[in-house]
Every structure is written in C-alpha cells, then in structure tokens.
N, C-alpha and C positions, 0 to 999 in steps of 0.2 A: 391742311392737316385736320383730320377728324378729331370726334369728341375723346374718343379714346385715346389717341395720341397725346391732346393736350392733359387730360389726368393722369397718366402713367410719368410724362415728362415733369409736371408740375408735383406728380407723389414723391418722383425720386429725389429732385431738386431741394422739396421742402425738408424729406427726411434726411438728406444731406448737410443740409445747414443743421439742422435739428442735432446730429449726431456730434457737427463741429462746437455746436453751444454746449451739448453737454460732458466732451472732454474740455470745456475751456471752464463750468462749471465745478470741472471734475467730479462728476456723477460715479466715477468709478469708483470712488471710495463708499459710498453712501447704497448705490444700485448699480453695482455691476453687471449684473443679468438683464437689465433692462437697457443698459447701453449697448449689451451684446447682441438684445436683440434687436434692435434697430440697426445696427451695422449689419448683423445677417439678414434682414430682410432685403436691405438697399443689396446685398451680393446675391440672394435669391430672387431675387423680382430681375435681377441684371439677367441673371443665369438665365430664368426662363423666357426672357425675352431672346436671347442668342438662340437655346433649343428648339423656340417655335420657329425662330427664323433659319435653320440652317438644319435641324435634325427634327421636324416635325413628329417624327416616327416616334421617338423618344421620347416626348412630352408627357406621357400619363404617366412612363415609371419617374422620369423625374417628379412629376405634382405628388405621387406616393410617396415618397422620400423628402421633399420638402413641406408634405401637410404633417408629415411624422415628428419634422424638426422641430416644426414651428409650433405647433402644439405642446411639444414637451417643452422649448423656452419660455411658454404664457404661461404655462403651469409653474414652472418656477420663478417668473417672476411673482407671481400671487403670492407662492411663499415666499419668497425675497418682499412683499409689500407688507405683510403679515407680520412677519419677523422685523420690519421696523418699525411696524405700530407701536410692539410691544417693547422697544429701544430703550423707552424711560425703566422697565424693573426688568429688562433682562439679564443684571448682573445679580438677581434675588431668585433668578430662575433654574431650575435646576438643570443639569447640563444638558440632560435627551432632550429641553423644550421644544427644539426644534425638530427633533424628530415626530414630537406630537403634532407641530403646528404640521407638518408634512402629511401624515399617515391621517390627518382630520380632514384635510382638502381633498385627499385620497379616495375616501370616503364620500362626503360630497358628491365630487365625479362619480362614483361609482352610483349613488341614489339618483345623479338627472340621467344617466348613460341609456335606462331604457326607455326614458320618454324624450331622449333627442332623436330619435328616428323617426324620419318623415318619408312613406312610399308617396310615390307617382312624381317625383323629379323628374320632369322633360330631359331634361339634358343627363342625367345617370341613369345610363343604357346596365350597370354589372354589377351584381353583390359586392365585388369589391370598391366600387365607386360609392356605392349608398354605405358601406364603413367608413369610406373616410369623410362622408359626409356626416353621418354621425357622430365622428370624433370633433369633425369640427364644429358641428352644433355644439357637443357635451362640453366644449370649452367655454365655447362664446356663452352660454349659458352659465356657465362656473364665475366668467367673469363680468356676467352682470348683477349674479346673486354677492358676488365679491361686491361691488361697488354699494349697493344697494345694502347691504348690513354695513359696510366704512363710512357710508353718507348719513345710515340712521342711529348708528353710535355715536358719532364723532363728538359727540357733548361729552360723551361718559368716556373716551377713546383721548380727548381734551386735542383733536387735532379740526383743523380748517381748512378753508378754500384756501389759502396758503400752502398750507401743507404739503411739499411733495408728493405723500403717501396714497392723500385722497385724490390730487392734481392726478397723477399715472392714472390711479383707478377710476377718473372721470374719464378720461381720454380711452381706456380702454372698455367701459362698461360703455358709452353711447357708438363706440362703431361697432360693440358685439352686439347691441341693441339695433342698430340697421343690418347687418347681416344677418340675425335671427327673423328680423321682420321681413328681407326681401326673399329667405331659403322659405318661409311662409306661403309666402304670397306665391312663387314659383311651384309649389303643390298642390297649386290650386289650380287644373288646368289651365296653365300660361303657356301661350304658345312660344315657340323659341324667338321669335322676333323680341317678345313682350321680356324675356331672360335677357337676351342681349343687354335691353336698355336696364333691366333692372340690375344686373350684375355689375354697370356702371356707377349704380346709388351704393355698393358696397366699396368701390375706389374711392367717390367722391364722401364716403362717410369716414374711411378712412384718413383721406387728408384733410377732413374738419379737424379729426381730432390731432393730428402732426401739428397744423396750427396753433392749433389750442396746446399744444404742449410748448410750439416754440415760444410762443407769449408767456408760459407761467415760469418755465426754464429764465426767460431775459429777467424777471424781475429776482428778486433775492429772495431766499429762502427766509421764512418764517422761523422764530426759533422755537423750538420746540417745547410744549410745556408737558408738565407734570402732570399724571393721570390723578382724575379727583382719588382722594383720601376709601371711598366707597370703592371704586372701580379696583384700586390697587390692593386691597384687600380681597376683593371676590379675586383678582387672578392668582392673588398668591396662594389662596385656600384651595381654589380648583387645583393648583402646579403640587402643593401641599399633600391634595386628598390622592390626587394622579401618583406620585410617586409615593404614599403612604401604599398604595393597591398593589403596585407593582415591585414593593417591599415585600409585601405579603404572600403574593403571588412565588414568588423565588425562594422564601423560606418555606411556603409548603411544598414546587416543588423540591426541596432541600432532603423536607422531612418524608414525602415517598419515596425517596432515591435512597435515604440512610433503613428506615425500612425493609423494601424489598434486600436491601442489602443487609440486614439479619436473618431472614430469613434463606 
C-alpha cells in the first residue's frame, strides 16, 4: 500500500470516528454546519474515490461541483463560528445581526478574491480550473484571517483554547495555512513530480487537524464566559449605530417615495 493510500484511508477513518464523537457530543445543537460538513466530506472524498475509479472521465465535472459545495459549507461554518462567539449578548442583538455577521464575511471574501489568484499552476491546464483554484484559495484565506482575528481577540471575545469556537477555527486556520503554503510553493515552477508529493502535505495537514479536533471534541466543553463589561458595550453600540443607519436609511427612503408621490 502506497503513501497515498495510507492518508486517504487513515483521513477517512479518523473523520469517521471524528463525526461519531461529535453526534455523541451532540455538536448538532451547538454546530450543525460543522458537523454537516464533516459528514459531507467523508461522502465526498467516498464519491470521488468511486469516480476516479470507475468513471474517470467524469472527475473534473464532479471536482467542480464538489469544490462549489464545499466552499460554500466553510463559509458557513465561519458564520456558524462567528455567530457563536457572539452567543453571550445575542439575545441584546437585534434580529438581522446575522444577517450582518453574513454580508461582513461577504465582504471580506470579496476584498481577498482578487489577490487569491495565482498564474502558472502546473497541474491547471483551463481558466475554469485556475477559478476554482481561486475560490479555493479565497476561502482558505478567509479562513486563516478567521482564526487569526478569534486567536488575537479571544481576551476581549473572553473565549479560549477550550473553547469550541477557537478549537474549530484552529483546526481549520492550520490546514488552510498548509494548503495556501503548498498552492504557493506549486507556482513556483514545481514540476508535477514535486505537486504529487506536495498535494500529499495538504491530506496529511488535513488529518493533523481531524486529530486535533478528535482530542478537543473527547474532552468537555469549557463553559462559556461572559464577554468583558468593555467588549459588550462596543458590540452593542456598533449593533445600536448599525440599525440606528438602517432606520434612517428606510425613513428617507420613506420620505422620497411620499414626495415624488405629490408631486
């Protein structure tokens, strides 16, 4: 059995158990998008091991269909991680919060989108292969600028290495940190030998972090504290000034509708 074999059997294995810990956790009350995506991975990674083996042909429109999936589940798990941070005053929050914490990650993506494209990939022969390379850069990037703002607030955020929140978003900021490092390294003329082995450090980064999740999943959840006295004020002011604008916004346009409609 080669090295690839042993990673893909030891990915699925671990995400398997991984998936059974956290319905026995019941993670579905707390992250259900995160436990759905780990179950759709483990049926995606199944899938495309069948279509390379039996419908080769067929492999790329499936990879475009499942880099589409799977991209739009990391993105909302972010806002599924987002929207638990702020768990302690979201019942102070006004109702669209989420729709703000949404259309703000939104945004984000849209600011790294044109600087995740990287020409001269060996192995993406077609414009449509270097988009979905780029989508999937602009995530794995979303979600190490995720990690990296949840690791350098969490004083003020009042969560820890305990914490589920930060726990996920470690596991997924260090394997989108080796997959931005090796899609790197691969534009740099790497010969396809040199991609082979490297596209194995992006398995093998992934099942670091499956581990690392199965260890923080076994142990018990932290309870969650209260965001400092300071913190909880600035978000209420921000959620405050956000839907003061968007009051205002509606009664102007209120008053050019009632307007035009005298005249």
């Amino acid at each position: 059995m080669n090295l690839d074999n042993v990673l893909w059997f030891a990915y699925i294995a671990v995400e398997a158990v991984l998936v059974g810990l956290l319905f026995y956790r019941r993670a579905w009350r707390s992250f259900p998008i995160f436990l759905s995506y780990c179950i759709w991975d483990i049926l995606s990674n199944l899938s495309a091991y069948a279509i390379d083996l039996y419908a080769p042909s067929k492999y790329f429109e499936a990879q475009f269909v499942e880099t589409v999936i799977d991209s739009s589940l990391l993105f909302c798990v972010l806002v599924e991680l987002a929207w638990s941070v702020l768990r302690p005053i979201r019942a102070s929050l006004p109702r669209r919060s989420l729709l703000v914490v949404i259309a703000l990650i939104l945004v984000i993506g849209a600011i790294i989108w044109p600087f995740a494209a990287l020409p001269g990939l060996v192995h993406v022969t077609s414009k449509q292969g270097l988009l979905f390379a780029q989508l999937q850069q602009t995530v794995s990037i979303l979600r190490i600028l995720f990690f990296l703002v949840l690791a350098a607030g969490s004083q003020l955020l009042s969560i820890g290495w305990r914490d589920r929140e930060l726990q996920v978003a470690t596991g997924l900021g260090f394997y989108s940190l080796v997959s931005v490092t090796v899609v790197v390294l691969e534009a740099h003329e790497t010969t396809e030998s040199q991609v082979y082995h490297l596209n194995q450090l992006i398995v093998a980064g992934f099942l670091c972090s499956l581990l690392y999740w199965l260890v923080s999943f076994a142990q018990k959840e932290a309870e969650r504290r209260e965001f400092t006295p300071q913190m909880q004020n600035f978000l209420l002011a921000v959620a405050g000034a956000a839907r003061s604008t968007r009051v205002a916004l509606t009664d102007s346009r209120s008053g050019d509708a009632g307007k035009r409609k005298d005249q």
